[in-house]
C-alpha positions, 0 to 999 in steps of 0.5 A: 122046339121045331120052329116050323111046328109054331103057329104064327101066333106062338112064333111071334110071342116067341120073337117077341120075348127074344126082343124083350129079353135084348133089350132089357139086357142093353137097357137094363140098370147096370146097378141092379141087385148091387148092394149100396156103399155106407156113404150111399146109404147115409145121404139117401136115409138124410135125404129122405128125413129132409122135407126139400122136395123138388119137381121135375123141371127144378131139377132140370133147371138146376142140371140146365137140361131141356123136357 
């Protein structure tokens, strides 16, 4: 690819997947596509069969974090 041949537009969208394709790669989930533990499985299959919900601000108070 010459990059002086790009218009300014293309040089851009160019730039731009780069940046995208960075930060995912440093903001990413460093867990995705690892598989779960048994232990791990067990207590998200018992925690979606129990009817307790929490909202965002219980969790947060529980944890004493700040929104």
């Amino acid at each position: 690819m010459d990059l002086s041949q790009l218009t300014f537009e293309q040089l851009k969208e160019l730039v731009q997947g780069m940046v995208d394709d960075r930060l995912r790669e440093l903001l990413g989930d460093p867990d995705l596509g690892r598989a779960l533990g048994a232990d791990l499985q067990a207590r998200l299959k018992e925690s979606l069969l129990s009817r307790e919900r929490l909202s965002g601000e219980e969790v947060a108070e529980r944890l004493g974090l700040r929104w």
